[in-house]
N, C-alpha and C positions, 0 to 999 in steps of 0.2 A: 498709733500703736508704738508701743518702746522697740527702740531701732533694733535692740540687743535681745527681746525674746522671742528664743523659736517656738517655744510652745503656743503663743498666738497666731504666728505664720503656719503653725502644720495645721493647729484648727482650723483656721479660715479655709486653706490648701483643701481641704478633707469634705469641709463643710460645700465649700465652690465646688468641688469634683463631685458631692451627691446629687448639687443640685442640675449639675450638667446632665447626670443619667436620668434624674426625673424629666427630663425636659426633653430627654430621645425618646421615653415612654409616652411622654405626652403627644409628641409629634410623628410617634409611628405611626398612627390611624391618616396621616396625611398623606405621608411618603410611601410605606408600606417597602421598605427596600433596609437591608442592614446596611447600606453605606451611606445612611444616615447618622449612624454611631461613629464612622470614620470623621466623616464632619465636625461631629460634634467635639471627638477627641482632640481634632487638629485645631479648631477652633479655641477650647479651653489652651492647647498648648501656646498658641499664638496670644490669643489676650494675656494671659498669666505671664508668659514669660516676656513681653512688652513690659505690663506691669512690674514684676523682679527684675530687672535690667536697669530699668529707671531709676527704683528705688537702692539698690546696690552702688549706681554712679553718681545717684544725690541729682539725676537728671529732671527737668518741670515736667508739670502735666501734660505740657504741650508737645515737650520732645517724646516724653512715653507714648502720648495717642499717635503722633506720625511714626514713630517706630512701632504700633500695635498694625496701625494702614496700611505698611510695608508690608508687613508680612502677610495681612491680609493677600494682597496685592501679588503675593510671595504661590503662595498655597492656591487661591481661590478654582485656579485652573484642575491644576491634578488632583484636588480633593473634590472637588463642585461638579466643575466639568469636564472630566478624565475624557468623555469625545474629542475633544478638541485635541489631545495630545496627539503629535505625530510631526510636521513640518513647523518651521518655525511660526511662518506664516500663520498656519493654524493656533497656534496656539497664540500670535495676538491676536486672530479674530477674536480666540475665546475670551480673551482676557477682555477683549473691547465690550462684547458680550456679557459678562459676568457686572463687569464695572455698571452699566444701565441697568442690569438686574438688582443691583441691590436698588435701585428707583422705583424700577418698575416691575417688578417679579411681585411684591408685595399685593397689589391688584389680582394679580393672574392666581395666585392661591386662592384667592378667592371666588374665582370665577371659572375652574376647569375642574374636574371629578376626580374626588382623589377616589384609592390612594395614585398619586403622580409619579412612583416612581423615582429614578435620575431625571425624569424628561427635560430636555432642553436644560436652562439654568434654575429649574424652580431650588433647586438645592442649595444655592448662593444666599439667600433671605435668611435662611438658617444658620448658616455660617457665619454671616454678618452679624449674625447677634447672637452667638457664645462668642463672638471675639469681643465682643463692646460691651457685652455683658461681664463677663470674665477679666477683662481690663478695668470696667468701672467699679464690679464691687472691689477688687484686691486695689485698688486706688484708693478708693474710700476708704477701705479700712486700713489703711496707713495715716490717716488722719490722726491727728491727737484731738480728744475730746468725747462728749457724746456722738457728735456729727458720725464718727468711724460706724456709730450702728444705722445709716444708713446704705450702707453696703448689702443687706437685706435685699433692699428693692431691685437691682440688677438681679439678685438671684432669684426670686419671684418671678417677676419678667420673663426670664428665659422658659419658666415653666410654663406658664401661660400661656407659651407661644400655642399650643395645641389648642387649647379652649377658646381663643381667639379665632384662630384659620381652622379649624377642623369642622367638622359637621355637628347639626343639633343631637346626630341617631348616638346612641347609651346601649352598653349592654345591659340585657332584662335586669330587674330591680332583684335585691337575695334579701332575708329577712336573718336579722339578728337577735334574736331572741323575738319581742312581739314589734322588736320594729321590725318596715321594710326599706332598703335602702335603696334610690334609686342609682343610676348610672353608679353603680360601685366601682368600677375602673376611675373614673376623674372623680368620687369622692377618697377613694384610696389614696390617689396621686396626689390632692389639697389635701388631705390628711397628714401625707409624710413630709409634705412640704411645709407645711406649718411646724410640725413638729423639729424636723430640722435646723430653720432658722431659728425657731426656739431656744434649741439648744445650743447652736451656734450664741444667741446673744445672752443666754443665763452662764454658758462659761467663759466667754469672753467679760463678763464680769466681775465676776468670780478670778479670771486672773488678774485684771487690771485691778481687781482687791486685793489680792495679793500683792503683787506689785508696790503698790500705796504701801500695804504693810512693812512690807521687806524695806524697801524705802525709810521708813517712818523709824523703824529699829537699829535702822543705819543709821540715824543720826541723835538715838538716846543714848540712855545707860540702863533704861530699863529694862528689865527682864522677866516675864513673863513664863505662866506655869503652862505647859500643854496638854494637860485634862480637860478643861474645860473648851480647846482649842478642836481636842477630836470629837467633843460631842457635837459643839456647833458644826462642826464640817459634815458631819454624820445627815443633821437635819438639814443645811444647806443641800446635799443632794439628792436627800429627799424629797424636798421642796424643786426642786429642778427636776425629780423624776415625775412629782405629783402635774406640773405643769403640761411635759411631754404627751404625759397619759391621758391628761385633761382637753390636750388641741387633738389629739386622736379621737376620742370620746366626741368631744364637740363636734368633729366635722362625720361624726355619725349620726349623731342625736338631729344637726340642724339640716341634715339633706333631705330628711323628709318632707321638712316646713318650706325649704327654699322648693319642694317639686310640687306641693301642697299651692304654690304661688301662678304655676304655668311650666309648659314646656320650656325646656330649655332650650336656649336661642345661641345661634350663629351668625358672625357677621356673614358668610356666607349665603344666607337666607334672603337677606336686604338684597342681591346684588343679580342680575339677570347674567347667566351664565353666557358672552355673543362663541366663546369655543364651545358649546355644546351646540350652536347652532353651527358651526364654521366647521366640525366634527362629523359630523352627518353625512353620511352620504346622500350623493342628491338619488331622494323617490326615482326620479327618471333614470338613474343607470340601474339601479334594481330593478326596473319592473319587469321584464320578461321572468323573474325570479318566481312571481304569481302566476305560471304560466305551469311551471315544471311539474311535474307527477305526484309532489310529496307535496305541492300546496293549491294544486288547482283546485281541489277538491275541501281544501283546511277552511275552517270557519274562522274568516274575519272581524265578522259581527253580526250583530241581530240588531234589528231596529222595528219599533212598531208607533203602531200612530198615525199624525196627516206626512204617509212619504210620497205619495202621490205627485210625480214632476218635483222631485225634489234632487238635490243635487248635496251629499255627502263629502267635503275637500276634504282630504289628509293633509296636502302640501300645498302651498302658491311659490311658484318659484320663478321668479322675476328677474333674475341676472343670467347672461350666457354670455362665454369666455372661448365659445370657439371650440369649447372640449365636452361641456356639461351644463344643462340648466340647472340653476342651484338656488339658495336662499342668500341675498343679498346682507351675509352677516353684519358689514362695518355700516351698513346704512336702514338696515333694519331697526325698530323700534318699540320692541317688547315690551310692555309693562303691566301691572297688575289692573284689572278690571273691574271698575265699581258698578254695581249691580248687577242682577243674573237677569238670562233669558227666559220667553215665556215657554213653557212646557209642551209644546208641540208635541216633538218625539222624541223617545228613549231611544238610547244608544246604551247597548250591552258589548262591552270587550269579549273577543273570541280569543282563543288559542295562537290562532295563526297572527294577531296584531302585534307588532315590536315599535319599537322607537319612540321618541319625546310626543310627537306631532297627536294632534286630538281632532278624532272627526265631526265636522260641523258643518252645518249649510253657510255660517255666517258668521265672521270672528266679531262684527257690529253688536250693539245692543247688550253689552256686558256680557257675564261671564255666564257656563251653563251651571246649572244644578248638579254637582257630583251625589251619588247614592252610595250608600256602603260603609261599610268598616273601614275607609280611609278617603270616604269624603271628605273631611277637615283638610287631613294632608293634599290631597288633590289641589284644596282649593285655596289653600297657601303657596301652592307651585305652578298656578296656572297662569300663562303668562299670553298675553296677545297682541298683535298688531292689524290693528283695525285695518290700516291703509294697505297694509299685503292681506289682509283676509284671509290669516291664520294663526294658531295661536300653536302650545307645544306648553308640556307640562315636565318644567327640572326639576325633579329629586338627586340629592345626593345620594340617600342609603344605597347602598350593595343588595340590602334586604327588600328596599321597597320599590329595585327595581327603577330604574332613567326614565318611564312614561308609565302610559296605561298600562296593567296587566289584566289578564282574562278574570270576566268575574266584576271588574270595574264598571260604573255604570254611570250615565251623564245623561237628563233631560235637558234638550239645546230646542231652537224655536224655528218653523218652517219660516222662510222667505218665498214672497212672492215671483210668480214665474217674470223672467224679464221681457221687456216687451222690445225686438230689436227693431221696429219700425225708425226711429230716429237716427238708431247707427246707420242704419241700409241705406239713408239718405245723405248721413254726412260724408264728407269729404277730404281725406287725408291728409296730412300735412306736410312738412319736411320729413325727408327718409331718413330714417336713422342706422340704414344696412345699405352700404355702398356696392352699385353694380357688380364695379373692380373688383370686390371680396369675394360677391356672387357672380359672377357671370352668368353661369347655367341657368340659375336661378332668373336673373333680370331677362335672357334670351327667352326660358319658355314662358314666362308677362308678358311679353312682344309678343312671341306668338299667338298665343289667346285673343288677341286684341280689342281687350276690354280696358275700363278706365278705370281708374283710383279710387273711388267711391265704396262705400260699407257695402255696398250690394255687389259690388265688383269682386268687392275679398270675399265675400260668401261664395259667391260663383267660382271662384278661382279655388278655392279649399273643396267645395262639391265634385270640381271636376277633377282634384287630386283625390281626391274618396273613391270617385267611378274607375279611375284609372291606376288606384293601389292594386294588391290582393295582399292580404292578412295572412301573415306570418310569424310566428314567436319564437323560432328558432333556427340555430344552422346546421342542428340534427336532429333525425328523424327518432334517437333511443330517448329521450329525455321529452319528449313529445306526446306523447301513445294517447293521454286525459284530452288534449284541447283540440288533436286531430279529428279524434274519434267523435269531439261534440261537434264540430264543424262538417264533421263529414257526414251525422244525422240531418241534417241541416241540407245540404247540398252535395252536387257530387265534386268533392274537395279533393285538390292533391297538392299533396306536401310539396310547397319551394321552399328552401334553404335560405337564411337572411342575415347575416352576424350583427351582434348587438350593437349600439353604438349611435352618440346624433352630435358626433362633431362635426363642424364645418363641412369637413371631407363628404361625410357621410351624409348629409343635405347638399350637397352640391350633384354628388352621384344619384339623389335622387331625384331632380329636376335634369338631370340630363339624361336619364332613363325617358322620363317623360316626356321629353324634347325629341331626343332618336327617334323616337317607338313612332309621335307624332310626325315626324317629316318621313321618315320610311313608310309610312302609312298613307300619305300626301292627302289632299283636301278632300273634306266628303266620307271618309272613310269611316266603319261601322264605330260604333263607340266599344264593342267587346276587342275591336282590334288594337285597340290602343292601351288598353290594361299590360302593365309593364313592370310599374314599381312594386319590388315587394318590400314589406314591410309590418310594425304594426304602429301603436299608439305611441311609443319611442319615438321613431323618425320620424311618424308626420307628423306630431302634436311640436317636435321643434322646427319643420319646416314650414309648419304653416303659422308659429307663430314669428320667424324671422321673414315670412312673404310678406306677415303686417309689417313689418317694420320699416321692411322696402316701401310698402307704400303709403307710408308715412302716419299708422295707427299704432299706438300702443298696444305690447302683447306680453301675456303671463302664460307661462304652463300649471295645470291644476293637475294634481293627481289624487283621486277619490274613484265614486264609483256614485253610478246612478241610481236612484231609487222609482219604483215604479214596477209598474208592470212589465216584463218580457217580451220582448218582439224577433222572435226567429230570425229576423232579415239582417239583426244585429250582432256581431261580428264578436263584441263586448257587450253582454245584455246589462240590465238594469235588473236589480233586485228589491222585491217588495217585505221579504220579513229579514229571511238570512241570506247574507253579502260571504262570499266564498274570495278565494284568488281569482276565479273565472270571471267575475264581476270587475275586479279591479281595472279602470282606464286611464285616460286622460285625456284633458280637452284643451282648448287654447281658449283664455279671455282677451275678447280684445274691445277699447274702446276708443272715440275719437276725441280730442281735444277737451271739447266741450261736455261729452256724454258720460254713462258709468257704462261699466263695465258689464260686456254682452258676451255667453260661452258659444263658444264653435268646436261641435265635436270634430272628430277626424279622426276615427278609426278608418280604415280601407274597406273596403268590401271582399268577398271571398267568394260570391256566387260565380265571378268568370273566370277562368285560369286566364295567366298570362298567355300573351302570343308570342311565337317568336316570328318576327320579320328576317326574312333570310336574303331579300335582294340586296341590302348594302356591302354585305359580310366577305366580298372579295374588293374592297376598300383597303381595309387593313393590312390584308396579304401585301398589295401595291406596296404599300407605304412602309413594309418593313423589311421588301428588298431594294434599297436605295442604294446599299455598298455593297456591288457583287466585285468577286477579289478575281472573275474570271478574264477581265481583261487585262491584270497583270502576269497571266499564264499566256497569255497569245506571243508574246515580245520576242519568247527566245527560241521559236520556228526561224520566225522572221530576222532577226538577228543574224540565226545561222544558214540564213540562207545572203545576205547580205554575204558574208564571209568566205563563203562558199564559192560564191561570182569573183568574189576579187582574187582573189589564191588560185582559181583555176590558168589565168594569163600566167601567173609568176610559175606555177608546176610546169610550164609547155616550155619554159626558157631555160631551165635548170635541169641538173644532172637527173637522172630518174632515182639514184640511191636517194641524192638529197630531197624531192621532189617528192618521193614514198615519207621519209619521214617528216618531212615539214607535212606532209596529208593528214598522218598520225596526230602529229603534238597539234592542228587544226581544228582535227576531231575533237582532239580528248582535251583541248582546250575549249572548245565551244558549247561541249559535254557539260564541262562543268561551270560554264557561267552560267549556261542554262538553269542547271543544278541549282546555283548559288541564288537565281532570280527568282526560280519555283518555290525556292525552300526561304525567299527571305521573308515575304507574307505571313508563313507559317510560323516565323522564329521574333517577329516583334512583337508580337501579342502575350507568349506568353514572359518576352523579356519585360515588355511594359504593364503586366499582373505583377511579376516580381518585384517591380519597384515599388509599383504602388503599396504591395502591402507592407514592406521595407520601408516606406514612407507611414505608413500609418502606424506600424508596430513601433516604431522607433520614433513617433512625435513624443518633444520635451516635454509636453502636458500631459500628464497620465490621463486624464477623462477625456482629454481629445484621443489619446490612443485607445480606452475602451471604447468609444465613441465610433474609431474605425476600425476596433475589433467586429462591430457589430455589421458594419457595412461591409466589409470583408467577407463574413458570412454569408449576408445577404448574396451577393454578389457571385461566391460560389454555387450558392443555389440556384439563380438567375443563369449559371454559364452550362450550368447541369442539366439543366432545362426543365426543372422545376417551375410551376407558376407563380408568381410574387407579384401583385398587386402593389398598386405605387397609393400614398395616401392613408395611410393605415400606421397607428404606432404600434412601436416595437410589440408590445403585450398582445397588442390583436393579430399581427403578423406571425407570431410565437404562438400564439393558438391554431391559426389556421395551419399552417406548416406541421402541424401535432409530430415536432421533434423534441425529445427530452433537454437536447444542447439546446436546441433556438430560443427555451422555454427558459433555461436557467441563464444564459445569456444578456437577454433581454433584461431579466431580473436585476442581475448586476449592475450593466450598464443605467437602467431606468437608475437605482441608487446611488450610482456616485452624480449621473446629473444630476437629482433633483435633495443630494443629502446635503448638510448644513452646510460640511467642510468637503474641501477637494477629495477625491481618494490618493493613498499612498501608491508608488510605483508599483508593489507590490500588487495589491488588486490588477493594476492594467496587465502584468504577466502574468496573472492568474488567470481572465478573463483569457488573452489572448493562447495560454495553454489549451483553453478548452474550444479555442474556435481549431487549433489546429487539428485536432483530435476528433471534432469534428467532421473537417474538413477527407482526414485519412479516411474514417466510416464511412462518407459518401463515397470514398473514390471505390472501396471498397467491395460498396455495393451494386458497382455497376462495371460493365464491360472495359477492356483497357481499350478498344473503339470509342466506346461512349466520353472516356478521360482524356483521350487525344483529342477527341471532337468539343468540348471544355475549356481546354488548356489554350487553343485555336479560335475559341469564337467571339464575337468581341460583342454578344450580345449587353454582355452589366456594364461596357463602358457607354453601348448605345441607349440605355434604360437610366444610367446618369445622366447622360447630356440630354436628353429629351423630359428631365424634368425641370419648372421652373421653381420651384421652393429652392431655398437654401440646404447644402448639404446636412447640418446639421442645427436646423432651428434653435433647439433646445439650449445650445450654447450661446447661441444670437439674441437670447433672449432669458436669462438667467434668472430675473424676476416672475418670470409665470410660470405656474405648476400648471406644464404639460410634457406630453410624451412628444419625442423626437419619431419623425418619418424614419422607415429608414435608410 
């Protein structure tokens, strides 16, 4: 381009800025957020004006791309990743952040549901390329030559990015006279964008003819009449308008023919979504959800056919972190399924089904037969893993919905009943779940004293069934549907149980069963020993980490039985329609050499728990260790020591002096007494003060949320509140049902487990509300009750008798879990 014309520079300038807004249109259906446009803007700003800077200082290509990188480099942060802004710190994380994102952010568009939002850095991908795009065309077209009309292709590009990362789904097709067009939004968008650079390259020649011209007449003497100069200019932009209107027309005329060819495709279709599985909540912390009022009763599904002993999976979930059984994402291996199964039995979608996961007897034996008006789609999204023995179905559309919906329909194939005669006899391996971790757990094994053998783990899971009782909840309003059929059943009463099967929460339930058993002592009736409550939750994960301990392989299934109904069962089995009531779960386990054999373990409900009551002045013992009443004995005894000695020296001395040395004896021995009685009472609450003087005031603001939270705790513990040790924060905040403990909890769970630190701010914010808090309890209770608080040294003794770390969460910054608290 001539150095000297701005009319080519504002066309380019004009033509690059259209193609930039086509290219936010394009990319809205991904992102779905207007700080997409901000991106894009600062992007154009940053390549362009890399590009003009260079060109202005006569600087190389080379110096222009490192000063286009710069600025990237510059921006990427507050435009991209505006989270990241706040400490410095933070913002090189981001920036460390952003810089891999443009590697690998490219992938992840591809493989998580849009639209994405800001999320994380996916917004950096974008950015990157209006700066490199916007840098290379205004580069290009500084070229001299033809070459400068390949500055086109950067701007192409940039539009494209939509139709590349975005989904196959099109809005409905519109008809234009007797055509119909499909997906008219991206034939619109290829339409202007053709037209566009069209225009961009018919007047970009149009001036560099000029140019030549002007040129050409500079260096004659001839002169030229302008009549026949305005007619040809006339039909030249004719001819440039007839073109325009021609690539609009064309990219009407040809979308027919191109949809006439197949659906249109996404790279995102090729690609198995593993964050749609990593996304998921794990089945197992839902399940008591199929329990509650509004879905016991909901229709999961309908099945007809051979369901006879048959066993329907929703999930296989094969990883446990301590916190959650879940689906093992980064080592999972989904892929597409060639051939279908034999038609055994139809599977009809109910109302009540949600999520990716497809119900199946068998992800083996290829894929099932989808039915319906989006058979096809189904069965381009169905995705399985033979070796976990479950499959899940990714759709992107918003319209069609992330899995099965009601109305959906799949023929899949029975499998034969398994025959566990071979488990029963083998024989376990190395443990994969250390005592240490369990204790409770390996103590009540010991007790039992039975061996490691298949038949030993049956036995030990049987005699955890006889000695549950089934429970779905930790209130009785939200219960009324599953009570009421259990109590048709038997004469049932409601125990209270809170959700949950981390570690905690199986350790507590083998030490139920261990107490209950030694308070019971040898011989004892088997209804005496009924202890744990629970339901399919916590024993399906403790009796698949008991296999672990003794050395067999264990998965959690969550599905539902098929078959006839048996009253004695706890979770029945259903033969046509599958409700929430039906909903279970079982454990698979198998041994080295063998396949995989199910072990239900729902509990039983026919016995009420017992309560054993001869141990229960144990504890009493154990929790008056520090009586403060022998530092009250001292100052009798003291002044009577005083008293002895002062008596000789009164019989030798004056009696005026004698009286009052008696006095200042007194009223001095008065008050060390005083000072002795009252000093018990005054280090507790000077050493509360510190403490929380030490905790509001740590330099790390999440370590100070962290003991904002403990703090609280800690009050309620001195209050004399019940607080449960082993329990995170969110379930502690439930049970406490305090509107502060609840929002609290919130907080702090967020800045532990959020990308970047929190700012100071946050930790005084948090810690505003613990005080506030703190005033409402004292509030609500006696100033007896807040003197007797302030004084007792209960939450220092409820710290130091625990052995976890005070704050895990922190000690352990890589795993998503919730801190004790």
């Amino acid at each position: 381009m001539p150095r000297g014309n701005p009319r080519q520079l504002a066309l380019t300038l004009a033509v690059l800025t259209g193609s930039v807004a086509l290219a936010v249109w394009s990319a809205w259906p991904i992102y779905g957020t207007s700080r997409v446009a901000i991106v894009a803007a600062v992007g154009l700003a940053v390549g362009a004006g890399a590009a003009l800077l260079a060109r202005a200082r006569s600087w190389s290509p080379w110096t222009s791309a490192t000063l286009a990188f710069l600025g990237f480099l510059v921006v990427v942060v507050p435009a991209a990743v505006p989270s990241a802004l706040g400490s410095p710190a933070r913002i090189a994380s981001g920036l460390r952040d952003a810089v891999a994102a443009v590697v690998l952010d490219w992938k992840r568009l591809l493989t998580i549901a849009i639209p994405v939002d800001g999320y994380q850095t996916l917004l950096v991908p974008f950015l990157a390329l209006v700066v490199l795009c916007s840098w290379l065309a205004l580069t290009v077209s500084f070229v001299r030559g033809r070459a400068s009309s390949l500055a086109a292709v950067p701007m192409v590009a940039m539009v494209a990015f939509g139709a590349v990362f975005g989904s196959s789904d099109a809005a409905p097709p519109i008809h234009v006279g007797p055509l119909e067009v499909p997906a008219p939004t991206q034939v619109l968008i290829g339409g202007l964008t053709l037209a566009l650079v069209s225009t961009w390259l018919i007047a970009r020649a149009r001036i560099d003819r000029a140019d030549a011209l002007r040129i050409a007449r500079s260096q004659t003497a001839t002169v030229r009449r302008a009549g026949t100069s305005l007619a040809l200019a006339a039909r030249r932009r004719l001819a440039g308008a007839g073109l325009v209107a021609a690539a609009l027309v064309g990219a009407v005329l040809l979308a027919p023919a191109t949809a006439a060819l197949g659906d249109r495709h996404a790279l995102r279709e090729d690609v198995l979504p593993p964050e749609v599985i990593a996304a998921q909540p794990s089945p197992l912390t839902t399940y008591r959800g199929w329990f509650a009022d509004g879905s016991f009763d909901a229709v999961l599904l309908t099945v007809s056919g051979a369901v006879e002993n048959q066993r329907l999976r929703l999930t296989t979930l094969d990883e446990y972190d301590g916190q959650t059984f879940h689906v093992a994402s980064d080592t999972a291996r989904f892929a597409r399924q060639p051939g279908t199964q034999s038609p055994d039995i139809t599977v009809t979608i109910g109302p009540a089904f949600t999520g990716v996961w497809v119900p199946l007897t068998s992800a083996t034996g290829g894929a099932p037969t989808f039915l319906g008006t989006r058979a096809d789609a189904l069965t381009d999204a169905y995705y399985a893993d033979p070796a976990l023995d479950t499959s899940l179905i990714a759709l992107d559309g918003a319209s069609e919905g992330v899995g099965l919906t009601a109305g959906d329909s799949l023929e899949i194939e029975a499998t034969p009943v398994t025959d566990d005669a071979a488990f029963a006899a083998a024989s376990g391996g190395d443990a994969t779940v250390s005592g240490d971790d369990y204790p409770a757990l390996a103590a009540w094994v010991d007790q039992q004293g039975l061996g490691r053998t298949g038949a030993d783990l049956e036995e030990l899971v049987a005699r955890m069934r006889e000695r549950g009782y089934l429970s779905h909840a930790s209130r009785a309003d939200d219960a009324t549907a599953w009570i009421a059929d259990l109590s048709s059943k038997a004469a049932y009463t409601f125990e209270p149980v809170r959700a949950g099967h981390t570690s905690a929460k199986v350790e507590t339930l083998f030490q139920t069963l261990l107490d209950q058993e030694l308070r019971a002592g040898a011989g004892a009736d088997a209804s005496v020993l009924v202890s744990a409550v629970g339901d399919d939750e916590q024993f399906s994960a403790a009796a698949a980490v008991l296999a672990r301990y003794l050395g067999f392989e264990s998965r959690v299934v969550v599905g539902v039985r098929l078959g006839e109904a048996d009253p004695a069962d706890g979770v029945p089995a259903c033969d046509s329609t599958c409700t929430g009531a039906n909903v279970t779960a079982w454990v698979e386990v198998r041994s080295a050499a063998g396949e995989w054999v199910p072990l239900d373990v729902t509990p039983q409900f026919q016995e009420n728990p017992t309560r054993i009551t001869q141990g229960e002045s144990m504890p009493k013992n154990a929790t008056q260790v520090d009586p403060p009443s022998s530092e009250v004995i001292e100052p009798p005894t003291v002044q009577r020591d005083e008293a002895s000695n002062a008596a000789p020296e009164d019989q030798s001395t004056d009696p005026g002096v004698a009286k009052a040395l008696a006095i200042v004896v007194t009223v001095g021995t008065a008050a060390l007494g005083a000072v002795l009685l009252l000093a018990p009472l005054l280090v507790l609450p000077l050493a509360k003060r510190l403490r929380r003087r030490r905790r509001r005031h740590h330099p790390v603001a999440e370590v100070a949320m962290v003991g904002a939270w403990e703090e609280l705790v800690d009050a309620y513990v001195d209050m004399g509140v019940e607080v449960p040790a082993r329990l995170t924060r969110g379930e502690l905040a439930d049970l406490l049902g305090r509107d502060a403990a609840a929002v609290v909890a919130t907080m702090v769970d967020h800045a532990v487990f959020a990308e970047h630190p929190p700012a100071r701010e946050a930790g005084d914010a948090v810690w505003d509300l613990v005080d506030v808090e703190r005033r409402t309890l004292a509030h609500e209770h006696s100033i007896w009750r807040r003197l007797g608080a302030s004084m007792t040294p209960a939450s220092f003794a409820r710290r130091a008798s625990r052995a976890l770390p005070r704050t895990p969460a922190l000690s352990h910054p890589g795993r998503r879990t919730h801190a004790e608290p």
